[in-house]
C-alpha positions in Angstrom: -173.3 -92.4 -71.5 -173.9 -91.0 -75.2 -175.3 -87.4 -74.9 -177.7 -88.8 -78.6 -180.2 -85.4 -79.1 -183.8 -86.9 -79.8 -186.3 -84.7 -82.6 -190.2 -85.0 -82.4 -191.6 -84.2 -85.9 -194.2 -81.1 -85.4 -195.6 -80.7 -89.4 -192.6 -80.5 -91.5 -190.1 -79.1 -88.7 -187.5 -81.2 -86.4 -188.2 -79.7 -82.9 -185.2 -81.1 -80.7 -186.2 -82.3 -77.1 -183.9 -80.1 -75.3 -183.8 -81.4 -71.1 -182.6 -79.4 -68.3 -180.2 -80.4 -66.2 -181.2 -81.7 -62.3 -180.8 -77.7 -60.9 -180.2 -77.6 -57.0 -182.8 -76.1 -54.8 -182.7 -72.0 -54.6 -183.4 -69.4 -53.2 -185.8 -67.0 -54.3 -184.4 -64.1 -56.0 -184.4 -60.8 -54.6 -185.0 -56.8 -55.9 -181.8 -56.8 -58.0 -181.6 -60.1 -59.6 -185.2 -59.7 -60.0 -184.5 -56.6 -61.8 -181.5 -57.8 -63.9 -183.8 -60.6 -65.4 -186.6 -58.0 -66.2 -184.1 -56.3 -68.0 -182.1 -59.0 -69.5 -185.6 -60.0 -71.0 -186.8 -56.8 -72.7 -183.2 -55.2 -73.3 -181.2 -58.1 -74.2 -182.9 -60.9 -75.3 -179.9 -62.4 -76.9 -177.5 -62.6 -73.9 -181.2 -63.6 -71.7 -181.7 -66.7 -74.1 -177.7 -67.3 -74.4 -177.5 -68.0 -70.6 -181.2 -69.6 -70.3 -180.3 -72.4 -72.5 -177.1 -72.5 -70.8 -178.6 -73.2 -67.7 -176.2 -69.9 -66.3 -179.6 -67.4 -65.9 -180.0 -68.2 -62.7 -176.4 -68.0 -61.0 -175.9 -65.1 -62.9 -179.5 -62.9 -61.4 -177.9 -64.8 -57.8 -174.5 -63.5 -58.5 -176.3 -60.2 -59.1 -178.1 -60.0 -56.3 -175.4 -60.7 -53.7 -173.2 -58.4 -55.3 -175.8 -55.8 -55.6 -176.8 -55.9 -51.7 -173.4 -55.9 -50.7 -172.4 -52.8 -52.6 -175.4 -51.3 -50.8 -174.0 -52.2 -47.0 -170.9 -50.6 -48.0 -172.3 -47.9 -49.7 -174.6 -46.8 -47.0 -172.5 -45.7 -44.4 -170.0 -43.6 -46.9 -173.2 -41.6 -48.5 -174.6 -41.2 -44.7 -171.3 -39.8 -43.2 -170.9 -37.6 -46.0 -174.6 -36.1 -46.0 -174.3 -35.4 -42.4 -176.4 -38.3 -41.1 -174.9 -38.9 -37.7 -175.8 -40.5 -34.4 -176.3 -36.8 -32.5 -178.5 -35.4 -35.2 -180.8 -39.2 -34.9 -181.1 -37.8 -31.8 -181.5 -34.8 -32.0 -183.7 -34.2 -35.2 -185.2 -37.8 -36.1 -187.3 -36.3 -39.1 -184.2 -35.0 -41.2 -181.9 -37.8 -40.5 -185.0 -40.3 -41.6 -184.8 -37.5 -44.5 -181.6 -37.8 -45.3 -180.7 -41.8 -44.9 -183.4 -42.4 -47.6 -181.8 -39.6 -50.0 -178.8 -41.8 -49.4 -180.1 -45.3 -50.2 -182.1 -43.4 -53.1 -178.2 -42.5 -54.2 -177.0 -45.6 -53.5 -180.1 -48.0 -55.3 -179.3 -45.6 -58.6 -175.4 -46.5 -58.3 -176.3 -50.0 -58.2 -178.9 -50.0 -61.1 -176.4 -48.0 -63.4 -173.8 -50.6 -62.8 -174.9 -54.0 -62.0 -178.2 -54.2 -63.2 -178.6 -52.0 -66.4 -175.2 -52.7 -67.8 
């Protein structure tokens, strides 16, 4: 199987007819990947394009993602004991632990922008 590359004329320019690969069927992306393609796009268009045409955008934002949510689990519970954001004061004052878990996963969210998605 010869791998020929075809051109259609368009005025005086050869446009190649570039095909994508059969991709398997995925899963939507979420927040982070989401995030890392916004900013691939309008940050850095070069490295977007490189692995668009290499058909690698796509496990990389997935790759992003998992990682991203998973340095969030593990985060959580570190930022949480540290604050103060225990079990007895959940039942004891359920405003300022509510308070202080989302300072937490506000901490945690800027961690993971700074270095997954905005490296």
């Amino acid at each position: 199987m010869t791998n020929e590359l075809t051109y259609t004329r368009n005025g005086d320019y050869l446009i190649p007819d570039l095909t994508l690969t059969q991709q398997p069927e995925t899963v939507p992306l979420g927040k982070y990947g989401r995030m890392r393609k916004d900013y691939l796009e309008n940050h850095r268009p070069i490295l977007f394009q490189k692995l668009l045409l290499e058909e690698g955008l796509y496990p990389h934002l997935r790759e992003t993602d998992e990682t991203a949510h998973r340095r969030l689990r593990e985060l959580m519970p570190r930022l949480a004991e540290t604050a103060g954001a225990t079990e007895a004061l959940k039942a004891a004052d359920p405003m300022q632990w509510v308070g202080l878990m989302n300072t937490c996963k506000a901490q945690a969210e800027e961690m993971i922008r700074n270095e997954l998605v905005f490296h």
